[in-house]
N, CA and C atoms as an extended XYZ file, in Angstrom:
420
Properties=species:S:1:pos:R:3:atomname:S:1:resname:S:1:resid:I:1 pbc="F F F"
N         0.797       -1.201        0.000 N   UNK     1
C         0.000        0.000        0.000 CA  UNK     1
C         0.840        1.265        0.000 C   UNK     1
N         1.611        1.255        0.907 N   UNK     2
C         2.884        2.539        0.752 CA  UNK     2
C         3.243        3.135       -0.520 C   UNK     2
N         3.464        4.192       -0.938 N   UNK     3
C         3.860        4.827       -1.340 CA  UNK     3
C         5.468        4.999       -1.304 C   UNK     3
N         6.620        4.108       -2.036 N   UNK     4
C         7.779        3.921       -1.405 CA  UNK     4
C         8.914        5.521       -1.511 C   UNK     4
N         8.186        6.761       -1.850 N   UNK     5
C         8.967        8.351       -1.829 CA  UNK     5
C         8.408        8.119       -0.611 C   UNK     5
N         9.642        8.833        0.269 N   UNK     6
C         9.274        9.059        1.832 CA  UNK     6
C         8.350       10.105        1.852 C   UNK     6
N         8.696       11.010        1.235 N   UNK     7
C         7.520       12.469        1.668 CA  UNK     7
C         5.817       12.129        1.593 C   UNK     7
N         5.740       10.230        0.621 N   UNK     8
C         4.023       10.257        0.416 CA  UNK     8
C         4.023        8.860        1.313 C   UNK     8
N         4.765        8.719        1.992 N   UNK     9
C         4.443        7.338        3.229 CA  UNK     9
C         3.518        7.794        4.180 C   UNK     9
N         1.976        7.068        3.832 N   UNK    10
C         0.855        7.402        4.615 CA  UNK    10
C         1.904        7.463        6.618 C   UNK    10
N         1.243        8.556        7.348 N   UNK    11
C         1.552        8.314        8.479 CA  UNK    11
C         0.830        7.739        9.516 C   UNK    11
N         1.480        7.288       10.050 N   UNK    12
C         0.140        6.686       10.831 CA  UNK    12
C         0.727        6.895       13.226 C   UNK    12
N        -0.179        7.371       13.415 N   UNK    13
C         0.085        7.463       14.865 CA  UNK    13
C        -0.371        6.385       15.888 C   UNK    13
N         0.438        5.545       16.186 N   UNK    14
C         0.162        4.462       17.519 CA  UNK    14
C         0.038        5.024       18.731 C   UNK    14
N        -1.278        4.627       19.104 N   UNK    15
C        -1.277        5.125       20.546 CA  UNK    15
C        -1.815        3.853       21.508 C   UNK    15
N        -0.782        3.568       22.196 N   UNK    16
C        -0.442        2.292       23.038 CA  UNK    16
C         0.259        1.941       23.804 C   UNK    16
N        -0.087        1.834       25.181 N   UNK    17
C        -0.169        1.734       26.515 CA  UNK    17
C         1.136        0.662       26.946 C   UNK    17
N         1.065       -0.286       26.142 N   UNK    18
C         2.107       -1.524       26.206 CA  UNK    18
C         3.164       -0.816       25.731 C   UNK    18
N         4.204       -0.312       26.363 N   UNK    19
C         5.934       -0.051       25.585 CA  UNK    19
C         6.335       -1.494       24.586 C   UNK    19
N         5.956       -2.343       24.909 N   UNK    20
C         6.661       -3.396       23.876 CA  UNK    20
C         5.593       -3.694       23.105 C   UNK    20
N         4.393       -3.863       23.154 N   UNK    21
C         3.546       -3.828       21.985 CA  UNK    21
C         3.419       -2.858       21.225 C   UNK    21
N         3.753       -1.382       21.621 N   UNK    22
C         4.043        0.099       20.792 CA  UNK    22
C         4.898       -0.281       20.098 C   UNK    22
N         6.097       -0.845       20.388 N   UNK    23
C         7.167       -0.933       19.926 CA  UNK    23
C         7.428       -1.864       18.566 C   UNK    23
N         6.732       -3.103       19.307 N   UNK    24
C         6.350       -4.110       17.935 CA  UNK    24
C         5.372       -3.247       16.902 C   UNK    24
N         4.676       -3.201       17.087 N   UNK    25
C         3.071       -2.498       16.473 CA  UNK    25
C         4.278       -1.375       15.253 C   UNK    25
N         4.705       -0.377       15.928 N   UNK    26
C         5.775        0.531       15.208 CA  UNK    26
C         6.426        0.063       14.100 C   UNK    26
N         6.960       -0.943       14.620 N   UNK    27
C         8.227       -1.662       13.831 CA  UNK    27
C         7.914       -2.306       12.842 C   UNK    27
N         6.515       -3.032       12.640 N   UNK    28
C         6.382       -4.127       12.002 CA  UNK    28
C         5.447       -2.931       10.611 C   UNK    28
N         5.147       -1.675       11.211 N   UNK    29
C         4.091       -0.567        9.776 CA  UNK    29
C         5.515       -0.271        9.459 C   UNK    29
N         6.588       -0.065       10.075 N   UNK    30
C         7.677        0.682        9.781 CA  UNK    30
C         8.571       -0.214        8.751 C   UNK    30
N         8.551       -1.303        8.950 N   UNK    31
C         8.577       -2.297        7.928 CA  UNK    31
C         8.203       -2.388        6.495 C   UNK    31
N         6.547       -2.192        6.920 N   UNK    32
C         5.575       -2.276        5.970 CA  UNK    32
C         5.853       -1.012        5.141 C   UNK    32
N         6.833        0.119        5.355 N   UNK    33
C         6.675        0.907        4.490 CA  UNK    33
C         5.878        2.747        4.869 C   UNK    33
N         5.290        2.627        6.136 N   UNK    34
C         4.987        3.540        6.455 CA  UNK    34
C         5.391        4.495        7.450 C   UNK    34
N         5.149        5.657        7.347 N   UNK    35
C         6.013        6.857        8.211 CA  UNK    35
C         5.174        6.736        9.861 C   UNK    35
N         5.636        6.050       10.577 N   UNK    36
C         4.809        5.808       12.400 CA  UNK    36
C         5.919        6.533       13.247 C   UNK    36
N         4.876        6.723       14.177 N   UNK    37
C         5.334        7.557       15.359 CA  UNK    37
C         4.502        6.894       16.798 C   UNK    37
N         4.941        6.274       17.881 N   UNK    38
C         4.018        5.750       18.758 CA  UNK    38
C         3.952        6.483       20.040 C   UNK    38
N         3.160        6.364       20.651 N   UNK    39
C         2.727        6.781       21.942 CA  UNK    39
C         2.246        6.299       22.806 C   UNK    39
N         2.096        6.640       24.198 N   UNK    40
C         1.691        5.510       25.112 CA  UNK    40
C         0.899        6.152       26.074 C   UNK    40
N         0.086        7.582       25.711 N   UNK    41
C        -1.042        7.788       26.622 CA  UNK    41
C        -1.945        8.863       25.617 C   UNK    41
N        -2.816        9.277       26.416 N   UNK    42
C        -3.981       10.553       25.283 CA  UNK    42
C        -3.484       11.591       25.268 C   UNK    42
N        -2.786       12.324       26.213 N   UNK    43
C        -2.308       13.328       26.333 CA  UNK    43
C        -0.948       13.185       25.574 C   UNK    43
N        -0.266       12.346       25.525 N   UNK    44
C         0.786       12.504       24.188 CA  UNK    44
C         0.526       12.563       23.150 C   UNK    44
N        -1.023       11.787       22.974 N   UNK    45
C        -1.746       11.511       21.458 CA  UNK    45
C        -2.272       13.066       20.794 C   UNK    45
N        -3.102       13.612       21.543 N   UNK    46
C        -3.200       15.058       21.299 CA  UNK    46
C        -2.017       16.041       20.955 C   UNK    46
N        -0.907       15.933       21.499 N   UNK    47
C         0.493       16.961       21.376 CA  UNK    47
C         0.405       16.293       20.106 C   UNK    47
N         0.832       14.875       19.800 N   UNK    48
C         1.484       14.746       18.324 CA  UNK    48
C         0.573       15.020       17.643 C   UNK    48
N        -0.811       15.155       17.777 N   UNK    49
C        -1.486       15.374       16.300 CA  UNK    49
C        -1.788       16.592       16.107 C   UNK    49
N        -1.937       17.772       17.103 N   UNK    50
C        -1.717       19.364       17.279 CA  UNK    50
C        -0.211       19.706       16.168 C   UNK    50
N         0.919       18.989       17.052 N   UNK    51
C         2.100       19.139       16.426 CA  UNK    51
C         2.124       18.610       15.135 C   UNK    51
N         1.814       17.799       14.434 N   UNK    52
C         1.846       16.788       13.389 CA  UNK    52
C         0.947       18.130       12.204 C   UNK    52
N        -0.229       18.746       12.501 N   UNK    53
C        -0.688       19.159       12.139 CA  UNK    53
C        -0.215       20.807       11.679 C   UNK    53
N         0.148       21.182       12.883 N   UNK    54
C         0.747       22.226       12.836 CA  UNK    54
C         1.762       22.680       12.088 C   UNK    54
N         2.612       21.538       11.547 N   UNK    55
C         3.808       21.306       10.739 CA  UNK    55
C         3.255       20.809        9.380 C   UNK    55
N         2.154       20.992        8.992 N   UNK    56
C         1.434       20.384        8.010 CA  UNK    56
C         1.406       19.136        7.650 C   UNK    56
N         1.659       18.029        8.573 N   UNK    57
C         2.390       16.854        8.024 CA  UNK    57
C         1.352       16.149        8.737 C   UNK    57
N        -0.169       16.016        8.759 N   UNK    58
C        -0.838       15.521        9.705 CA  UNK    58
C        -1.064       13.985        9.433 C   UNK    58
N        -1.670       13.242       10.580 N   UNK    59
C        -1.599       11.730       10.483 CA  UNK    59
C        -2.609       11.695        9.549 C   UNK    59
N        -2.506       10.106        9.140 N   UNK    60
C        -3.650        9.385        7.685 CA  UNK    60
C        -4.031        8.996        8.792 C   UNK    60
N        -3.656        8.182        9.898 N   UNK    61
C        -4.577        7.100       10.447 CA  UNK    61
C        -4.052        7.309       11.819 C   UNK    61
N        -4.668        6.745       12.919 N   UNK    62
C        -4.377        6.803       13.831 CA  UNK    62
C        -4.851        5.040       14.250 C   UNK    62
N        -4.010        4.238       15.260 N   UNK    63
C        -4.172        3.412       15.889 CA  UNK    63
C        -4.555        3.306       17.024 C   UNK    63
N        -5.950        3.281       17.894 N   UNK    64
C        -5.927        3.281       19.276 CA  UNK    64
C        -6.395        2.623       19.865 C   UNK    64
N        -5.320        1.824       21.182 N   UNK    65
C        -5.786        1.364       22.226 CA  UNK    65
C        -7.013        2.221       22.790 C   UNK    65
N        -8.004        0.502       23.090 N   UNK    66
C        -9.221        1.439       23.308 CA  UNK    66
C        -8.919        1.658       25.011 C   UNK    66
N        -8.126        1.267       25.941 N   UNK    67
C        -7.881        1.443       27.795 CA  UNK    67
C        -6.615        2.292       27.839 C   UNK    67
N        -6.169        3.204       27.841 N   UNK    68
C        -5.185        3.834       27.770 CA  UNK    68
C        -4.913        4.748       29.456 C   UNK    68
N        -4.122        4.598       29.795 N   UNK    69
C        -3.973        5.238       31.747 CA  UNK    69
C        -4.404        6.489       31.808 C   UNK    69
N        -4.724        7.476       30.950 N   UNK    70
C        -5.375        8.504       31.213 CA  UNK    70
C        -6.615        8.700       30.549 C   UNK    70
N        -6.932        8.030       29.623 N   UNK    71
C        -8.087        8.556       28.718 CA  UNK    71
C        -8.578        6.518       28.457 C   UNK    71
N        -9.541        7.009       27.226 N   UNK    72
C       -10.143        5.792       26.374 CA  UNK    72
C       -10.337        6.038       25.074 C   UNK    72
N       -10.415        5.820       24.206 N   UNK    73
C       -10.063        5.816       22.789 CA  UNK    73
C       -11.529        6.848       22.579 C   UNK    73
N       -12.444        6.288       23.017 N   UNK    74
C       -13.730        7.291       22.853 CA  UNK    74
C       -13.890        8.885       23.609 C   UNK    74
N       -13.086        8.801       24.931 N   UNK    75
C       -13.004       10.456       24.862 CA  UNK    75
C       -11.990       11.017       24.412 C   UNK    75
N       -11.134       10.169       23.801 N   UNK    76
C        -9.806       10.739       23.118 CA  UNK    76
C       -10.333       11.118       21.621 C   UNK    76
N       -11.146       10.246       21.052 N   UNK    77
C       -11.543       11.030       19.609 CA  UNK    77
C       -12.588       12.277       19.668 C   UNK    77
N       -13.470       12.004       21.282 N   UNK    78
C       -14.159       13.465       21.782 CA  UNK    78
C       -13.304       14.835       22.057 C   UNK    78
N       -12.299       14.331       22.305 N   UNK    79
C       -11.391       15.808       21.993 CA  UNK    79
C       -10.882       16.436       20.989 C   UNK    79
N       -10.459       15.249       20.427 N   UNK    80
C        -9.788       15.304       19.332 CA  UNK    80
C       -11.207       15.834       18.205 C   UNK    80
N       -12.427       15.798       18.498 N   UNK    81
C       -13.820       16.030       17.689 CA  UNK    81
C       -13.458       17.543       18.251 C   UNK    81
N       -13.649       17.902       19.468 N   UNK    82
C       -14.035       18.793       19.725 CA  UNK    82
C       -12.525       20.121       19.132 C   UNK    82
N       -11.826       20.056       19.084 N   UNK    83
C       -10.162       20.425       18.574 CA  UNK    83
C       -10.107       20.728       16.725 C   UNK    83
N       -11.526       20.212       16.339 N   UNK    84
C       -11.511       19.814       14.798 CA  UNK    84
C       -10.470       18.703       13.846 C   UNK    84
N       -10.003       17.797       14.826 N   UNK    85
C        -8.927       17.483       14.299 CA  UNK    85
C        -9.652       15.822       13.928 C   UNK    85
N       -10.256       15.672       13.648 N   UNK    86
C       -10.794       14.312       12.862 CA  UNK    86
C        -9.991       13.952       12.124 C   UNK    86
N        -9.118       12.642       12.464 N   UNK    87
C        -8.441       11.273       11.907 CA  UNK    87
C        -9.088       10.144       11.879 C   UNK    87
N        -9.027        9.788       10.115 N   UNK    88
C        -9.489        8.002       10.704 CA  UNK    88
C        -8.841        7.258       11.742 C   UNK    88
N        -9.470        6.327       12.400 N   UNK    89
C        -8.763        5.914       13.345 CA  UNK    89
C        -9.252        4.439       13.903 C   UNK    89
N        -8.685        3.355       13.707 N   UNK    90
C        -9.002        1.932       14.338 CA  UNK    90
C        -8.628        1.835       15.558 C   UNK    90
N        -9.598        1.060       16.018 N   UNK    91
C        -9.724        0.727       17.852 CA  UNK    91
C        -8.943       -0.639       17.935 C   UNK    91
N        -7.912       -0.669       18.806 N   UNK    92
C        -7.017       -2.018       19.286 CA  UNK    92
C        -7.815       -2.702       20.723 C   UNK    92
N        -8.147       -3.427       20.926 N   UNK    93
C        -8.478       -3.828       22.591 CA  UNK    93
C        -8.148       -4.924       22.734 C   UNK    93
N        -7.571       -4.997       24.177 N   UNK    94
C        -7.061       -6.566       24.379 CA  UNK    94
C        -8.638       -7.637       24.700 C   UNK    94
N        -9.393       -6.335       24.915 N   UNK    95
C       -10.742       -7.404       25.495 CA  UNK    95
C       -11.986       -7.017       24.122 C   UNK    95
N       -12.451       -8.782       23.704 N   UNK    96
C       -13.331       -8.277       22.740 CA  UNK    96
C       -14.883       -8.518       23.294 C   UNK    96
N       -15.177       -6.777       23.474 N   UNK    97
C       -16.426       -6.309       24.044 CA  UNK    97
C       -17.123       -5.957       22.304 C   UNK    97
N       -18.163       -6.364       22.276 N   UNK    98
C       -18.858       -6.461       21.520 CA  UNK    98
C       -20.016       -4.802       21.611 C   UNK    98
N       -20.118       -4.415       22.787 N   UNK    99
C       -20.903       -3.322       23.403 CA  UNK    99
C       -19.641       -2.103       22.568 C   UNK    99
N       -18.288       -2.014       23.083 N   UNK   100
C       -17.258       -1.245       22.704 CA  UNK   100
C       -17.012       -1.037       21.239 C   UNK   100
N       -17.151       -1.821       20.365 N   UNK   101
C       -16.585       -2.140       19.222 CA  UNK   101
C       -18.292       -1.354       18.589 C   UNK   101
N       -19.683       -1.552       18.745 N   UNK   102
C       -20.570       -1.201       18.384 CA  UNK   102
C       -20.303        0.577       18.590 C   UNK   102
N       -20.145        0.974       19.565 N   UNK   103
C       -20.446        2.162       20.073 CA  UNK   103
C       -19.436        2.540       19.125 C   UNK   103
N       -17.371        2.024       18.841 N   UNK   104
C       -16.513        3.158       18.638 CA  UNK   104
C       -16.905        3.454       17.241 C   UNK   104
N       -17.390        1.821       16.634 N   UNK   105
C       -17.890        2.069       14.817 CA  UNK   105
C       -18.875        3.169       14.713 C   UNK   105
N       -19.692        2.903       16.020 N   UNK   106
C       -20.869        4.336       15.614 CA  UNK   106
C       -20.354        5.353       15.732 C   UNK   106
N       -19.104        5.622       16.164 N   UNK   107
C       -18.332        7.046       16.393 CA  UNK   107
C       -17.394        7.180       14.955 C   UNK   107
N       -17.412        6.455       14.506 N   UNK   108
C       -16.512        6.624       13.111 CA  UNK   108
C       -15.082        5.669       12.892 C   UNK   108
N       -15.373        4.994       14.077 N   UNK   109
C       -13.624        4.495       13.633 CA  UNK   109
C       -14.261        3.415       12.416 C   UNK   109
N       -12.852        2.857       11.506 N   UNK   110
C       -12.872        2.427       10.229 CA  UNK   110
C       -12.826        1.072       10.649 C   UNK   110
N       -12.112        0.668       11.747 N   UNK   111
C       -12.009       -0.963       11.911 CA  UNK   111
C       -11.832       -1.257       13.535 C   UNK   111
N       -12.179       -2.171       13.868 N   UNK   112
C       -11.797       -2.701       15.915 CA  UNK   112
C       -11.194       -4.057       15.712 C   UNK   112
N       -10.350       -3.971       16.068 N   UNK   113
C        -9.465       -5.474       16.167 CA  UNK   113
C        -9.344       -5.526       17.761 C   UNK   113
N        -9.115       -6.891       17.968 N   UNK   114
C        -9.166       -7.395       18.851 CA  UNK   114
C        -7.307       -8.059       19.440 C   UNK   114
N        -6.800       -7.527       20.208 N   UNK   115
C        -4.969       -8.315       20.335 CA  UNK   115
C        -5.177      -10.071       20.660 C   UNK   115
N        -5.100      -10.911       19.555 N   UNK   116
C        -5.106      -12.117       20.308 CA  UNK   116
C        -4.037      -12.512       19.324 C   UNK   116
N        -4.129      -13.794       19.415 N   UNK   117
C        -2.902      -14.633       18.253 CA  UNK   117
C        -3.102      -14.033       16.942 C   UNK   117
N        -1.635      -13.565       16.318 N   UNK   118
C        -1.854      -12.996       14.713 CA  UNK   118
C        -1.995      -11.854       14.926 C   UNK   118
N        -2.579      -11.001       15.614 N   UNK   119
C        -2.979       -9.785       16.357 CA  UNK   119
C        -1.871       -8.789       15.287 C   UNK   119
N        -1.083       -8.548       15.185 N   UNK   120
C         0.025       -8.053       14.101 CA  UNK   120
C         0.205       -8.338       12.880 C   UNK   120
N        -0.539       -9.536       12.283 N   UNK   121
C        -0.321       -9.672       11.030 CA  UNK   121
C        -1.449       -8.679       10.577 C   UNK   121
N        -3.014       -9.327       11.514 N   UNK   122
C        -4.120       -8.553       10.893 CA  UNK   122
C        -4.399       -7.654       10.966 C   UNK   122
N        -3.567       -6.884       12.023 N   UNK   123
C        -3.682       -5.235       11.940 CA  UNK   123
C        -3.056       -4.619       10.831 C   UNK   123
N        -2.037       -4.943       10.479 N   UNK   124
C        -1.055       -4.827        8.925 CA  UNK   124
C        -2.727       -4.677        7.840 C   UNK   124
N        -2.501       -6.201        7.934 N   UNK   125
C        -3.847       -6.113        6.712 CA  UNK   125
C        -5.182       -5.173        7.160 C   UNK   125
N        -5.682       -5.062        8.468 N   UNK   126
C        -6.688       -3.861        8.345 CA  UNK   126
C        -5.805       -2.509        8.047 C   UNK   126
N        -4.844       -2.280        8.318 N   UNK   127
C        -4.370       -0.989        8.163 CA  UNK   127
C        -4.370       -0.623        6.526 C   UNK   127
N        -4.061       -1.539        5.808 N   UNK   128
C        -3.296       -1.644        4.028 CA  UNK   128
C        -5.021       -1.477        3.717 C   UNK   128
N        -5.826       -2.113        4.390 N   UNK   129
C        -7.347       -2.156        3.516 CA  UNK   129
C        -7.864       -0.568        3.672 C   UNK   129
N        -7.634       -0.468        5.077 N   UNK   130
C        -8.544        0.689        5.671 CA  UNK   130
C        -7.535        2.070        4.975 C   UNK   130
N        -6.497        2.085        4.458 N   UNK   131
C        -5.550        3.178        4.130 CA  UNK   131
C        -6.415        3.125        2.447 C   UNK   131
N        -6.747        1.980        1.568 N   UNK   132
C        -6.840        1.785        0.368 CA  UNK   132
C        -8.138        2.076        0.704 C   UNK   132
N        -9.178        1.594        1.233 N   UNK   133
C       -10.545        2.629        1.145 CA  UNK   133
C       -10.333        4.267        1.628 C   UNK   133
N        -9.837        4.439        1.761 N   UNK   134
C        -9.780        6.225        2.214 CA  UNK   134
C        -9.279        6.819        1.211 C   UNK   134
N        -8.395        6.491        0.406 N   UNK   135
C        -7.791        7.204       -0.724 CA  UNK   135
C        -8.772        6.623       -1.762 C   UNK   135
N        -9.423        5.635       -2.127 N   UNK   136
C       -10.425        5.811       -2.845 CA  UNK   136
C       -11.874        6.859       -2.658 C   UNK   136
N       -11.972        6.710       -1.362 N   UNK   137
C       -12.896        7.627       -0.968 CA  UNK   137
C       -12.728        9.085       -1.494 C   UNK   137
N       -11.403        9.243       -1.113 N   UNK   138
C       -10.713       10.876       -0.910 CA  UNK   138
C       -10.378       10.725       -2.861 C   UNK   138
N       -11.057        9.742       -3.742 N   UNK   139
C       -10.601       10.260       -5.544 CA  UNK   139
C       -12.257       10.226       -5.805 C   UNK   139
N       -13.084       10.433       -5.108 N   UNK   140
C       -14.595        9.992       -5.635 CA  UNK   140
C       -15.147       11.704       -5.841 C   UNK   140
């Protein structure tokens, strides 16, 4: 899916609570070809996308843990609503709540994965799908 000129490598922002699952999660889009940056609470998530933005270089996608130590993925995109700063954005949870995943889709996120076995391959592949419907969207 990448774009292999660095200046058009969709970016994408991890925001995730686990230092070594940030870290994997990072490594393995960073792999894949895309420009990531990770984080590990809401209040860092907001600076980088203020900053990200501000520098004109704003995120394609955002990744978020939906339990994060200061926030939850749903009042983190309520700020981020209220800020004007709307990113697509997929929900990660280690727990698959069926109640959670209803509510974040009704809020707009593009995909909810669940961390179990494979948990990294198929986020790859929702990320490559969910990046390829948006740029079709964004030629209609």
């Amino acid at each position: 899916m990448p774009d292999e000129t660095p200046d058009r490598r969709p970016s994408i922002l991890v925001v995730e609570d686990d230092e070594g699952l940030n870290r994997l999660i990072c490594r393995r889009l960073a792999q894949a070809g895309f420009d990531v940056r990770g984080v590990f609470t809401g209040a860092q998530a907001l600076a980088s996308v203020r900053s990200a933005a501000e520098d004109s270089r704003p995120f394609e996608l955002l990744l978020l843990d939906y339990l994060l130590p200061d926030t939850n993925a749903r009042e983190l995109f309520l700020r981020l609503k209220e800020q004007d700063r709307l990113i697509p954005f997929i929900v990660m949870t280690g727990h698959g709540d069926e109640r959670i995943a209803v509510e974040m889709m009704r809020l707009g996120a593009q995909d909810y994965v669940t961390k179990e076995v494979n948990f990294i391959d198929l986020l790859l592949e929702v990320v490559n799908r969910v990046l390829r419907e948006l740029e079709v969207r964004q030629n209609l």
